[in-house]
C-alpha positions as CSV (number, residue, x, y, z in Angstrom):
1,X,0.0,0.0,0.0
2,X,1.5,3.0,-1.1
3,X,1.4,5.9,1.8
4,X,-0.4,8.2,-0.5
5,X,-3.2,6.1,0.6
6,X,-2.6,5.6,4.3
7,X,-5.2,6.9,6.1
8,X,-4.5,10.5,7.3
9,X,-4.0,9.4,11.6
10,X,-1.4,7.2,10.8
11,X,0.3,9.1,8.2
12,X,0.2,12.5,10.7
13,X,2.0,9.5,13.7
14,X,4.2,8.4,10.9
15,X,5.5,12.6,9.8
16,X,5.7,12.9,14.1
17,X,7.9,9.2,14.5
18,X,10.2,11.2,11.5
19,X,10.6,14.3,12.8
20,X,7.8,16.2,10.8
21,X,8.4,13.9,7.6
22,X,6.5,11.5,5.9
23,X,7.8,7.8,6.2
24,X,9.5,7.0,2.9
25,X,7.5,6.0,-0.4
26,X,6.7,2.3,-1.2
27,X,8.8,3.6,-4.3
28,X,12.6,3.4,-4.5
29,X,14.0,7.0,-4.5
30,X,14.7,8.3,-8.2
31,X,18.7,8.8,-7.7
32,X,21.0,6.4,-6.6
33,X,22.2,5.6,-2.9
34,X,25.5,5.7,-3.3
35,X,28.3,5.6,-6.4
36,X,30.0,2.1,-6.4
37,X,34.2,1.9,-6.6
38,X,33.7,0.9,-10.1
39,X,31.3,4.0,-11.0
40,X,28.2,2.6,-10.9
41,X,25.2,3.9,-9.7
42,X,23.8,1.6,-6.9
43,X,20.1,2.0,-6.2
44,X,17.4,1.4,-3.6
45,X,14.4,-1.1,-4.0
46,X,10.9,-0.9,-3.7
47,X,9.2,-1.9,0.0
48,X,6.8,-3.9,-1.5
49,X,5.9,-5.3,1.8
50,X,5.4,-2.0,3.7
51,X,7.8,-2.8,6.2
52,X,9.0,0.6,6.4
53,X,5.4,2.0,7.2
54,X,4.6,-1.0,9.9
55,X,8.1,0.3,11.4
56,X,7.2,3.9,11.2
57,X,4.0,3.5,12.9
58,X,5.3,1.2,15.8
59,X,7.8,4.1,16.3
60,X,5.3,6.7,16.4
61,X,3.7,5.1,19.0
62,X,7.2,5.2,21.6
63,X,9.5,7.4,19.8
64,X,11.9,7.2,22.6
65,X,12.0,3.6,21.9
66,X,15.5,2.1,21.1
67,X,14.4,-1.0,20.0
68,X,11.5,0.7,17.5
69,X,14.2,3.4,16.1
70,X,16.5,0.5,15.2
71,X,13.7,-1.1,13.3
72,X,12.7,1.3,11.7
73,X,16.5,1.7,11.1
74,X,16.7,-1.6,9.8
75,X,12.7,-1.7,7.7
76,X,14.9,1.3,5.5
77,X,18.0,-1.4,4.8
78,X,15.5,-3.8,3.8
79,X,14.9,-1.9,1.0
80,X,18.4,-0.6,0.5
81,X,17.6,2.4,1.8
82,X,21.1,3.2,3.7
83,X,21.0,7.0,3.1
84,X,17.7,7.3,5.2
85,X,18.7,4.3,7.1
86,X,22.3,5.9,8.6
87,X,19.6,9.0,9.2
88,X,17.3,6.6,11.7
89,X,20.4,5.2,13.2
90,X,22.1,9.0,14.0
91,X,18.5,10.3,15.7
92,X,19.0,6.9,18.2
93,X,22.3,7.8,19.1
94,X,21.4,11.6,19.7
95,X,19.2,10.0,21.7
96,X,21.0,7.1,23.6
97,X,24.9,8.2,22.3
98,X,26.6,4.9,24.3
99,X,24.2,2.4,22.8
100,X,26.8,0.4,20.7
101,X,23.8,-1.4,18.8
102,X,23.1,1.8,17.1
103,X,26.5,2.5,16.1
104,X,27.0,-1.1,15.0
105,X,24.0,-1.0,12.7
106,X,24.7,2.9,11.4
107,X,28.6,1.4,10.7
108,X,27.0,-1.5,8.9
109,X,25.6,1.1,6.5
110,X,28.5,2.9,6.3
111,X,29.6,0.0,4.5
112,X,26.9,-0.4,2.5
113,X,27.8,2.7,1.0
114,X,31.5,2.5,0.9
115,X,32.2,4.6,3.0
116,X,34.4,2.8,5.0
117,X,36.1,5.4,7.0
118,X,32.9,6.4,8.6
119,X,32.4,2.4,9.3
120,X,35.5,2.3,11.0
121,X,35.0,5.0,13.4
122,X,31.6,3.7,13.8
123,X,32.3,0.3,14.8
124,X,35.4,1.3,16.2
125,X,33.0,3.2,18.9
126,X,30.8,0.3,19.4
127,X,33.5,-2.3,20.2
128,X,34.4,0.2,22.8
129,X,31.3,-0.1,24.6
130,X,30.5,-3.7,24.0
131,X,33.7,-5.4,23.3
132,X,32.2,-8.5,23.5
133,X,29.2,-8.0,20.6
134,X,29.8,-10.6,17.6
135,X,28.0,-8.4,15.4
136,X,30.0,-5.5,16.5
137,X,32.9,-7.4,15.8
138,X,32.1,-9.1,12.4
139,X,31.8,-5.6,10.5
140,X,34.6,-4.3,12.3
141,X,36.7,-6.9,10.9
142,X,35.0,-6.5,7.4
143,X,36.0,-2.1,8.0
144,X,39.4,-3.1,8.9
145,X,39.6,-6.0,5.6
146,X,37.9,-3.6,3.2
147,X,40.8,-0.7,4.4
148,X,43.5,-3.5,4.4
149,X,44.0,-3.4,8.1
150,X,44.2,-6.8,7.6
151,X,46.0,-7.9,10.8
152,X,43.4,-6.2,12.4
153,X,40.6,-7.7,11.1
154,X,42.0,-11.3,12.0
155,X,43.1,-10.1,15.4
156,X,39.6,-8.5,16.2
157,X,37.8,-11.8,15.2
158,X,40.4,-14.1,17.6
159,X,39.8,-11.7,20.3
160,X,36.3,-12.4,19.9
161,X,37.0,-16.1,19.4
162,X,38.7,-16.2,22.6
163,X,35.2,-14.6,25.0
164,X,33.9,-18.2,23.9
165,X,36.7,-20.5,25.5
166,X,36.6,-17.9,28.7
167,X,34.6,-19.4,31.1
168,X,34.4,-16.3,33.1
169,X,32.1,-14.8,30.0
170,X,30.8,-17.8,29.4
171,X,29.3,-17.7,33.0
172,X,28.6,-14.0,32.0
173,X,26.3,-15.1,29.4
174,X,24.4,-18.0,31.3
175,X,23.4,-15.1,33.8
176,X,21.8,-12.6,31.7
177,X,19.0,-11.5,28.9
178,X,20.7,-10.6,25.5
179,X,18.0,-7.8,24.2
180,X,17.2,-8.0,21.1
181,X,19.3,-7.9,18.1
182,X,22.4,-8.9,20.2
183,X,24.3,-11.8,19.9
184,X,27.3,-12.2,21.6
185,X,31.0,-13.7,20.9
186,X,30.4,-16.1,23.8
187,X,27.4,-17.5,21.4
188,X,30.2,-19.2,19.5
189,X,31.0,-21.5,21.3
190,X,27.9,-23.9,20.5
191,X,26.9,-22.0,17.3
192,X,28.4,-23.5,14.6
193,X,26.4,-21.1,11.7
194,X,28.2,-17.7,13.4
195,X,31.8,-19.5,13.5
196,X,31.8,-20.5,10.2
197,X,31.4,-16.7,9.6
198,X,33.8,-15.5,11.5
199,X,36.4,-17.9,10.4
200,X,35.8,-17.5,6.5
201,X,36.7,-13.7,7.3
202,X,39.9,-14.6,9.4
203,X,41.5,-17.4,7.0
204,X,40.8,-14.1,4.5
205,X,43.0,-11.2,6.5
206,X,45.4,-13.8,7.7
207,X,46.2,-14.9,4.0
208,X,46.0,-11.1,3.1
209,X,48.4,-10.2,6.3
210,X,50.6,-12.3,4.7
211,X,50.1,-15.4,7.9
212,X,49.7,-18.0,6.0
213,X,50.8,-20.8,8.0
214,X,48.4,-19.2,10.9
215,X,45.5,-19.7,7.5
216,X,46.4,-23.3,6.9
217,X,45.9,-24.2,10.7
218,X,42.6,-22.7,10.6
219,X,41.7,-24.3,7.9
220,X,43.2,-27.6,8.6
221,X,40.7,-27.6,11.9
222,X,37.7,-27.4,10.0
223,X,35.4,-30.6,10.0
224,X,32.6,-31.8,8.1
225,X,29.1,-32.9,10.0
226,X,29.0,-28.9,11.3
227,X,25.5,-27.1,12.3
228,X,25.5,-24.5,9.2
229,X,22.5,-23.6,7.7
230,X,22.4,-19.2,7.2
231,X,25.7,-19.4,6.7
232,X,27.0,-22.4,4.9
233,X,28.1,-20.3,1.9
234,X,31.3,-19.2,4.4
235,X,31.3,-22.9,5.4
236,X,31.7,-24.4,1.7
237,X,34.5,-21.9,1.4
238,X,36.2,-23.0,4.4
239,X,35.8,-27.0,3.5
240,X,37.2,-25.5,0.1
241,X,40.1,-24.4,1.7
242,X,40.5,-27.2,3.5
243,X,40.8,-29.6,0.2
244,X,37.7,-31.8,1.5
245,X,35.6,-29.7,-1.6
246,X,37.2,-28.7,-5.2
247,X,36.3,-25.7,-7.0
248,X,33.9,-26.9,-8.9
249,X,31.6,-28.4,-6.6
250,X,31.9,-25.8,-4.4
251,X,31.0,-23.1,-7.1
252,X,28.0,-25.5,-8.1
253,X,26.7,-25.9,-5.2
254,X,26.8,-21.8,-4.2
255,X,24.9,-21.0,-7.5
256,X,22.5,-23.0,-6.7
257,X,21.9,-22.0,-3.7
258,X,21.1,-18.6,-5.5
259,X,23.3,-15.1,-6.4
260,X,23.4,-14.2,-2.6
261,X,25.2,-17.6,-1.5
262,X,27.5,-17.3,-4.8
263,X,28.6,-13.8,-4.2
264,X,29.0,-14.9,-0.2
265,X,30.9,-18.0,-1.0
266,X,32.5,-17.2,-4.6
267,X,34.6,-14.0,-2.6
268,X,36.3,-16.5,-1.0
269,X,37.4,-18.9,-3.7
270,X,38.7,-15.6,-5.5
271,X,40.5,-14.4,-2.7
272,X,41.9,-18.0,-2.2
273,X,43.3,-18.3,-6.2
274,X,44.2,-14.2,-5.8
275,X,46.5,-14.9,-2.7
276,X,47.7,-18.5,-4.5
277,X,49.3,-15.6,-7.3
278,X,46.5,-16.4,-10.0
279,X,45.1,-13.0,-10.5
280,X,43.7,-14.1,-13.8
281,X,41.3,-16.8,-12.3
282,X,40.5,-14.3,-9.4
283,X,39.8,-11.3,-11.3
284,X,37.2,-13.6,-13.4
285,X,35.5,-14.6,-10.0
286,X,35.4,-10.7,-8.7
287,X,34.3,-10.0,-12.5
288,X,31.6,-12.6,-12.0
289,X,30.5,-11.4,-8.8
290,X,30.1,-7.5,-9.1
291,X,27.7,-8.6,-11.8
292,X,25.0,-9.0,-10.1
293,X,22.8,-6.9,-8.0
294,X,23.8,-8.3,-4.7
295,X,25.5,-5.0,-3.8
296,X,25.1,-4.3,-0.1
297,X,26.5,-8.0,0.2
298,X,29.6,-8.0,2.1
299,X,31.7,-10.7,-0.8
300,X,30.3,-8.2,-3.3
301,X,31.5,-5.2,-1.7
302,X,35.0,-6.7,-1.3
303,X,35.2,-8.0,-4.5
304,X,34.8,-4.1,-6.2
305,X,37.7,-3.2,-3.6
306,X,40.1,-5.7,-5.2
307,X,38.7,-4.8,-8.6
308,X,38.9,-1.4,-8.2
309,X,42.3,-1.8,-6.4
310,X,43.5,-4.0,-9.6
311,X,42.1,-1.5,-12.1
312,X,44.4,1.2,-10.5
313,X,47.5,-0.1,-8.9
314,X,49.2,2.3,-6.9
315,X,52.4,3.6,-8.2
């Protein structure tokens, strides 16, 4: 339902919940988002679903709601909105300015828009006050790897990695009420589907960093018969890396799974071939990749970084 025909109460709650402004249009915006590495225009969707309006309302009911803002946050992503998104995220940290959740979604969009800088100090803020987030932790990684802080990145995820072997956080965790949209690093030490995650990233920056024998370890401890369903695009890489999958049944078995999984999974295959000196096989898979319209995905987005970073080598 378009908000042209919303009924005039709960488009008036909806202009209040945005600070005198309507909620946003079923319709994508005319111009793009953002201007991708390679120069191309990267555009918004429509919110078929009216998720953005459902958001809007519940907000306009508690505006001072941090759960409701980041909702609303996150009903504009869903529909590649980042511009507005960042916009929902920075009135929630006016309002609550040391609740990392905010920052770690607004960094997340930061991403999404390549503007990685801004990510950085984002999520940089967040792990400050919640060192122990594995959401805040995952993008942070990804800021650092998309910068080629690479050591970083791989030390940030062990860091995490090492809250689920302490049992003091581990007791931590037993003891409280995560709210929502929180998980935390202690989580990974049963979850197999946000390891696999984390560890696709790390074998990445430690093979970037130039730790490769630290890579082959990691790799060499991954087993088959794992709990990965969200993320077993990041686990097929891995068993790739490991040798227990070849290329081709691991590419098969991503594009079937759809774009998202190929772009997700493919990333790492390129990197692998990229870092193994075949540049020619890896800029095929970037190529391949950055083809598609998965661009807020995270492979994707890294892909146009190399590409763009192959395209014009620094002096």
């Amino acid at each position: 339902m378009r908000l042209a025909r919303t009924p005039f109460v709960i488009v008036a709650a909806l202009a209040l919940a945005c600070g005198g402004r309507r909620s946003p249009s079923v319709d994508a915006p005319a111009g793009p988002e953002a201007i991708s590495l390679l120069g191309v225009p990267l555009h918004a969707i429509r919110d078929t679903a009216g998720l953005m309006a459902r958001a809007d309302a519940e907000l306009a009911a508690d505006p001072n709601n941090v759960t409701r803002i980041i909702n609303a946050g996150i009903a504009r992503a869903a529909a590649r909105r980042f511009n507005s998104a960042i916009e929902m995220f920075t009135r929630g940290i006016e309002k609550y300015p040391d609740e990392a959740r905010l920052y770690r979604f607004r960094g997340h969009r930061y991403l999404s828009l390549r503007r990685f800088d801004d990510a950085v100090r984002d999520l940089e803020r967040a792990a400050s006050l919640d060192s122990t987030n594995y959401d805040i932790t995952y993008q942070l990684a990804l800021a650092y790897y998309l910068t080629q802080r690479y050591a970083d990145a791989a030390a940030a995820i062990d860091k995490c990695m090492g809250f689920a072997e302490n049992a003091k956080w581990q007791a931590v965790e037993e003891a409280r009420v995560n709210p929502i949209w929180y998980r935390s690093c202690m989580s990974l030490k049963t979850d197999d589907d946000g390891r696999v995650a984390m560890l696709d990233w790390q074998y990445r920056s430690l093979r970037r960093a130039g730790k490769h024998a630290d890579a082959r370890r990691l790799a060499r401890a991954v087993r088959e018969g794992w709990t990965v369903r969200e993320n077993a695009p990041y686990y097929r890489a891995l068993l790739f890396y490991r040798g227990i999958r070849d290329e081709t049944s691991t590419l098969d078995s991503l594009s079937a799974s759809g774009e998202l999984s190929f772009v997700t999974g493919a990333y790492g295959v390129a990197n692998w071939h990229f870092m193994e000196g075949d540049t020619t096989r890896a800029r095929a898979l970037f190529e391949r990749i950055v083809g598609g319209d998965q661009w807020p995905a995270f492979g994707f987005i890294a892909a146009e970084v190399d590409l763009a970073r192959m395209r014009s080598p620094k002096p």
